[in-house]
C-alpha positions as a Python dict, from the first residue, in 0.01 Angstrom:
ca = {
    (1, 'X'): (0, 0, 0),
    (2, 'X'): (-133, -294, 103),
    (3, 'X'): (-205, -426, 483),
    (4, 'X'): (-340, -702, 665),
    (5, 'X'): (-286, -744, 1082),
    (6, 'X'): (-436, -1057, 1266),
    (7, 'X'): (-346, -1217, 1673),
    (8, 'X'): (-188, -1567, 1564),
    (9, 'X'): (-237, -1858, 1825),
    (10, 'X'): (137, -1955, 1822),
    (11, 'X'): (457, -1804, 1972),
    (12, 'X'): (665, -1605, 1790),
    (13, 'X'): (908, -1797, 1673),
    (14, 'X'): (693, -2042, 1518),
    (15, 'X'): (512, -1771, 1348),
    (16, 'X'): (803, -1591, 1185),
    (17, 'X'): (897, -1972, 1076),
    (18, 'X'): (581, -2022, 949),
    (19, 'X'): (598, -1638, 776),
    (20, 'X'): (902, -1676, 634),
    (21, 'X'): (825, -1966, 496),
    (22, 'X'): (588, -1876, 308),
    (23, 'X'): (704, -1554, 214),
    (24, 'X'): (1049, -1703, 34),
    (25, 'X'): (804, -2037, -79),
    (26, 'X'): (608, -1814, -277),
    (27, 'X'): (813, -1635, -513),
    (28, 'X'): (1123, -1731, -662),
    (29, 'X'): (1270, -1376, -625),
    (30, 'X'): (1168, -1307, -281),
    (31, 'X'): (1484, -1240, -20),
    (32, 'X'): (1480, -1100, 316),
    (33, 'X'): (1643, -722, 292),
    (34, 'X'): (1614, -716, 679),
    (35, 'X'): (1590, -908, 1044),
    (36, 'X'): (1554, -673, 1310),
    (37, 'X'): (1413, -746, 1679),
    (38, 'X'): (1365, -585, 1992),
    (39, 'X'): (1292, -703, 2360),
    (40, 'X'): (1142, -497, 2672),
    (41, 'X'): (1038, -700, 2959),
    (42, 'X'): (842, -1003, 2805),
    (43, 'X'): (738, -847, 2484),
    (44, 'X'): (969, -909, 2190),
    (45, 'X'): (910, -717, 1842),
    (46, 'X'): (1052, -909, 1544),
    (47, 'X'): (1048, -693, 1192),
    (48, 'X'): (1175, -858, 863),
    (49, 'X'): (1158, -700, 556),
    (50, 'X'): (1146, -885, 223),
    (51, 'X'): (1134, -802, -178),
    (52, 'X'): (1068, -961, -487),
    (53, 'X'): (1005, -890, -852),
    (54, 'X'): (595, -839, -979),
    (55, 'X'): (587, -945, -1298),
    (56, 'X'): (271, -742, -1348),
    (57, 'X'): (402, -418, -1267),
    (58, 'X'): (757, -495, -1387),
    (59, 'X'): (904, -372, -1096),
    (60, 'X'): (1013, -492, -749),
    (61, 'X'): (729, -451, -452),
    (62, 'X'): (848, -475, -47),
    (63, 'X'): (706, -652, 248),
    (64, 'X'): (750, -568, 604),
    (65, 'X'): (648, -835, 856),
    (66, 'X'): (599, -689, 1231),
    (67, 'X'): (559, -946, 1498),
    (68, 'X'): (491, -853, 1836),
    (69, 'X'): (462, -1166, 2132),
    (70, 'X'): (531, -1281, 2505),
    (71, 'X'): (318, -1540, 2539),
    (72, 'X'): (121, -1805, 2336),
    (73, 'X'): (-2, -1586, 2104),
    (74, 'X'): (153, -1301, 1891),
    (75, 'X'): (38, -1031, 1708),
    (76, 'X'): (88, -956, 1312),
    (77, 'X'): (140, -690, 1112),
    (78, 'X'): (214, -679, 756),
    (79, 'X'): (256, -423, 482),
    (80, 'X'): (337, -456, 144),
    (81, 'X'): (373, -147, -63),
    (82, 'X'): (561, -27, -423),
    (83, 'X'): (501, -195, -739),
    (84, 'X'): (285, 109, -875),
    (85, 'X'): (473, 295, -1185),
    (86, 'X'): (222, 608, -1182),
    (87, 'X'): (449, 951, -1057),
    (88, 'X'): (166, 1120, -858),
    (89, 'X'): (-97, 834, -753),
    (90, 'X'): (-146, 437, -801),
    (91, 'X'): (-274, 267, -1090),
    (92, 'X'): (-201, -82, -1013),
    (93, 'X'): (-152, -279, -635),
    (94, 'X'): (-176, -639, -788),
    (95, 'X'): (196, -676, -690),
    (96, 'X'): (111, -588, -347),
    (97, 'X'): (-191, -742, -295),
    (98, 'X'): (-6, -1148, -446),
    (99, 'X'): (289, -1065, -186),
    (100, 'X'): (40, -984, 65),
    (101, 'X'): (-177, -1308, 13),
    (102, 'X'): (99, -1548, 54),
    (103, 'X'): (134, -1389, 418),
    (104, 'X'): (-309, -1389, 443),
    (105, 'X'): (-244, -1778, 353),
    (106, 'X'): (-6, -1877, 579),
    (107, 'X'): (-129, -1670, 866),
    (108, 'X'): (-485, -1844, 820),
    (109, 'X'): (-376, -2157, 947),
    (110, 'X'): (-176, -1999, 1269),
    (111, 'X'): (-515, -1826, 1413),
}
């Protein structure tokens, strides 16, 4: 597992935009598996959930996006995990760590 959280200076919709953009930009095989959101008050909590195929590992590796924001700024949250093929610990997170650095990229230029 892989993880990487950062306050953007943008609302939220422009930074799952931005996210999203990148994420599916980046990789051929990425899709989104999953759009969920929530709203209490003024806070909204957007989760998406991609995959694609790691060519290193030869496998598929995930990536959960968790936005939280109310205001000009929201907060980020990502994970990327899988893409290991050992049965009782990890021998390889390069799959996790390329997903992951498309999201390090584009979240970068949003703080």
């Amino acid at each position: 597992m892989a993880a990487f959280t950062c306050t953007l200076r943008c609302g939220i919709d422009e930074a799952l935009r931005a996210l999203e953009d990148a994420v599916l930009g980046g990789s051929v095989s990425a899709t989104r598996e999953a759009a969920e959101e929530l709203v209490s008050g003024g806070c909204r909590c957007a989760v998406r959930v991609y995959e694609r195929y790691s060519a290193l590992g030869g496998n598929r590796v995930s990536l959960s996006l968790t936005l939280l924001g109310g205001g000009p700024c929201t907060e980020l949250c990502a994970v990327a995990s899988g893409g290991s093929q050992a049965l009782f610990f990890k021998i390889n997170t390069f799959g996790e760590e390329a997903f992951l650095d498309c999201v390090r990229a584009a979240a970068e230029r949003l703080r």
